[in-house]
N, C-alpha and C positions, 0 to 999 in steps of 0.2 A: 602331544606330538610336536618336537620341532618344525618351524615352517620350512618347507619345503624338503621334509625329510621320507613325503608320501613321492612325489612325481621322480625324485634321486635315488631310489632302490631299483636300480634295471632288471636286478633277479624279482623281483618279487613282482615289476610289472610284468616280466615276462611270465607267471606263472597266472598272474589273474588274467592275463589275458588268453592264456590255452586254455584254461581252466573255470569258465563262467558258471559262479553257481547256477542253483535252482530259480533263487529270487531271480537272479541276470536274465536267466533267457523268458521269466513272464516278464521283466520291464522290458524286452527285443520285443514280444507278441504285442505287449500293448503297441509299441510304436508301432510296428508292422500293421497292425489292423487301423492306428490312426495315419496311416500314410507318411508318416514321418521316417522312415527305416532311411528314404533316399537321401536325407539331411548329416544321419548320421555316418554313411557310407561316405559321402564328401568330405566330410571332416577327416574320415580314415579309424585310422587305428585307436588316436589320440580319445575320441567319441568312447570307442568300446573301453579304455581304459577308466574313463572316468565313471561310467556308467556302472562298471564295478566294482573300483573303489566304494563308492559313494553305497551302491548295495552291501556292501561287506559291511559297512557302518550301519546300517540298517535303516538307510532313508533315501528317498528319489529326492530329487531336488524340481521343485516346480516353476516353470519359467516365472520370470519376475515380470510384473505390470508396472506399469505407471499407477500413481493413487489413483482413483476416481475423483473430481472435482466436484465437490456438491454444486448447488444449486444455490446463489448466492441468498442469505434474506432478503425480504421488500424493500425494496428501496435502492439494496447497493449491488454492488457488481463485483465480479470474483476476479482478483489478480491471480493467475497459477505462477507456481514454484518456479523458480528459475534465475538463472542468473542476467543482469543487466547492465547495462553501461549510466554510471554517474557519475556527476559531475565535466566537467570541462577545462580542456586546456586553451582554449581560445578566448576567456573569459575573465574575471575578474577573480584577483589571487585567490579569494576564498570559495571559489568554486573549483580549483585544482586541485587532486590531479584527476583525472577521466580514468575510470578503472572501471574493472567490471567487482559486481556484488550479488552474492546468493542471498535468495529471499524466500522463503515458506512461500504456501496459496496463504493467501488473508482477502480481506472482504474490504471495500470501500465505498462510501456514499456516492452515490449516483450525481447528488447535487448537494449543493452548499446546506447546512443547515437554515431554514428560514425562520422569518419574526413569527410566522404562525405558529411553526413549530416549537421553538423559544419559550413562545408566552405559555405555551400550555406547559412546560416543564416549571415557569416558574409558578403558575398557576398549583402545580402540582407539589410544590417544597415549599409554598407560602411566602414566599419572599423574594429579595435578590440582596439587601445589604449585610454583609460580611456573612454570605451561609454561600459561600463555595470558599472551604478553604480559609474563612477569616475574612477573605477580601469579598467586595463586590461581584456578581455576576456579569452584570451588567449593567448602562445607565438608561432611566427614565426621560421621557421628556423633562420635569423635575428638576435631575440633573443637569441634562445638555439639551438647547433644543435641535442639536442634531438626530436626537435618538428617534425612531419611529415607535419605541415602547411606550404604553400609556400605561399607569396604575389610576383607576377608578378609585376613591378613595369611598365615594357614595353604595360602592357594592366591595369593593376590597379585593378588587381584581386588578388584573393586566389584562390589556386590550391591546391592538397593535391599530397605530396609525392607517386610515381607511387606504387602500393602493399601495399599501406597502406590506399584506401580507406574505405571498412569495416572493418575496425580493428577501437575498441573503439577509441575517441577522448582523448589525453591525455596533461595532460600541459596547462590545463583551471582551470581558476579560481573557487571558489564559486562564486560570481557573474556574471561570465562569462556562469557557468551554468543554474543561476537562468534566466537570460535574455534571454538566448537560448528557455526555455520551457515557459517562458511568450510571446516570442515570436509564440510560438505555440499554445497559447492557454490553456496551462499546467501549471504545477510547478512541483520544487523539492516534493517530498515525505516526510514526515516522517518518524523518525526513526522508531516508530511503525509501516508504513505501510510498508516500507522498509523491515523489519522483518519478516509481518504476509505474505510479498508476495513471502518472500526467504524459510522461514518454515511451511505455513499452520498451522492448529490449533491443532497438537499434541505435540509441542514440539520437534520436532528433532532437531538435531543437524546439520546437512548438511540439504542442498534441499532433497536429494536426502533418507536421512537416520541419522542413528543412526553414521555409520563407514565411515572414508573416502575412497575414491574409487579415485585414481589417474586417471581411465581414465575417470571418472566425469567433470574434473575438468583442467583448464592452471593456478595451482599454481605448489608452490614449486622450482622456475629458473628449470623445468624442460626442457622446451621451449626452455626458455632465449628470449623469447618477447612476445607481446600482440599475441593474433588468431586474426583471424575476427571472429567476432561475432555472436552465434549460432552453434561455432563449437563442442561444445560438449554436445548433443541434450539428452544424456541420465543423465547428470546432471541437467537436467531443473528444476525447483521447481513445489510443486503441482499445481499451477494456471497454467504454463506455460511458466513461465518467466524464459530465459537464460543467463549463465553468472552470479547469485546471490554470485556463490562462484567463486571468482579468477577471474585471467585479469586483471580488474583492480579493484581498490577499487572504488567506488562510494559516489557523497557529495550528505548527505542527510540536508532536512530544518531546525534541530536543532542547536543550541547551544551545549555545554559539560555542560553537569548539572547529578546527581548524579541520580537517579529512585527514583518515590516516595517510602517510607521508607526504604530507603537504609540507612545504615549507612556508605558509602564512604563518604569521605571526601579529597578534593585535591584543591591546589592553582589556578590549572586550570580550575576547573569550573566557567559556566559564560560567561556575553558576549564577550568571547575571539578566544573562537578556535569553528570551524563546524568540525562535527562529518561525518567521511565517514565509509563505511561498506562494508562486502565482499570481504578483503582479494586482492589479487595479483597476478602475473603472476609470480612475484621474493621475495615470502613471504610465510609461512610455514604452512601447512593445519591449525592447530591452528588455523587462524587468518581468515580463508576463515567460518568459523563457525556462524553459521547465529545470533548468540548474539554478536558476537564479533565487538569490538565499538574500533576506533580508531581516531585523532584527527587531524585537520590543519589547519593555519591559513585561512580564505576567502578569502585571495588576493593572498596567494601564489598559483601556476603553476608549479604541482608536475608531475612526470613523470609517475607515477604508480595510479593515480587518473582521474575516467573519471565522469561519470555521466546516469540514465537515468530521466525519467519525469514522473509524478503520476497527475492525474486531478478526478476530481467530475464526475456521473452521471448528462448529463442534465436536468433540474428539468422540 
């Protein structure tokens, strides 16, 4: 049927509408005994017209719902569907322009991945050098003595520095992240979802608001190291996820590429550098700003870079 060639035939609406089959007048009784007749009287005519159409085809049409939003898994917290505001025009060129973006429900970590959780992954693959990807996972004290990860070389394990089991995992790769959350069934996030799960859908500028609020927040070396994570419950973001601003920065699933119609322009976009978000424990409200987009190579094992994990609704 041509569109709009059903509601443009006036003779023929006018003849379903004198003329309401059989089917027509049980879908009128059902309304009628559901209290709904006085819905479609409002409407008028238009109601009875469609009502018969639609029978003459041979189907009701049943009001549409919204999905149901599962129940997120343990651990994370459910973004719903919907469209949000990203990015910023008051801000620094690569976070232009401020537009709205629709996004599926997807699922995101509650809190940062930590060294507890880490170590048992690596625990779990045997290793950490060149088995995510070719590259390193992550480094050892061994490597860096900044790392809180121990390999026992007497048992053949990892172990994590005593006080720093839930404190974010730091000193892992992009690939060491990505491996971790496929390992679980997950994946890195998006920078978009990244975003809509740090600011909800008004636009603010912290989780938490418009102003920053230091005791929101483990930026600014006010610390001088990581928390454990979840420490600071009053900066959480509107879904529920903690940690979005400060602690550490976090690598999300992008490349550095510019927003569509942006007019930035830089040498470094492209398949070069991933994109982390959220600011630091030793880096300056600025940067803890839920637009705010910062850059690292994939293989580097940064001290102030941790990671969480973002997955699909089961279908």
């Amino acid at each position: 049927m041509r569109r709009g060639h059903f509601l443009g035939n006036a003779s023929a609406r006018k003849h379903w509408v004198r003329r309401p089959s059989q089917s027509v007048r049980q879908c009128l009784a059902r309304l009628e005994r559901a209290d709904a007749l006085g819905t479609a009287i409002a409407i008028g005519g238009m109601a009875l017209l469609l009502i018969a159409g639609l029978a003459l085809f041979g189907s009701f049409p049943r009001a549409s719902r919204p999905a149901p939003i599962l129940a997120p898994p343990e651990g994370m917290v459910v973004v719903p569907a919907g469209a949000f505001l990203m990015g910023s025009d008051d801000a620094r060129d690569d976070e232009k322009p401020l537009r709205r973006v629709y996004l599926d429900t997807f699922y995101i970590d509650k809190y940062e991945v930590t060294h507890a959780e880490y170590v048992e992954f690596l625990n779990a693959i045997g290793g950490h050098v060149g088995r995510c990807e070719g590259h390193d996972c992550v480094d050892t004290q061994d490597e860096n003595s900044d790392s809180h990860i121990i390999y026992d070389y007497r048992v053949g394990r990892y172990m994590v520095e005593r006080g720093y089991e839930d404190h974010p995992v730091i000193k892992v790769s992009w690939y060491g992240a990505k491996a971790y959350c496929e390992h679980h069934g997950k994946r890195l996030p998006t920078e978009a979802e990244w975003e809509k799960a740090a600011r909800g859908t008004d636009g603010r500028v912290y989780p938490w608001g418009d102003e920053f609020e230091a005791s929101r927040a483990n930026v600014g070396d006010r610390v001088g190291d990581t928390t454990p994570v979840g420490s600071y419950p009053a900066g959480a973001s509107p879904y529920g996820a903690h940690d979005m601003a400060g602690n550490v920065w976090e690598w999300v699933e992008d490349w550095y590429q510019a927003y569509p119609g942006s007019d930035c322009r830089s040498d470094l976009f492209g398949a070069k550098y991933k994109v982390v978000r959220g600011g630091s424990w030793n880096h300056p409200p600025r940067d803890a700003r839920c637009s705010c987009r910062d850059i690292a190579h994939p293989a580097r094992r940064i001290l102030v870079v941790g990671f969480r994990c973002a997955k699909e609704p089961s279908r």
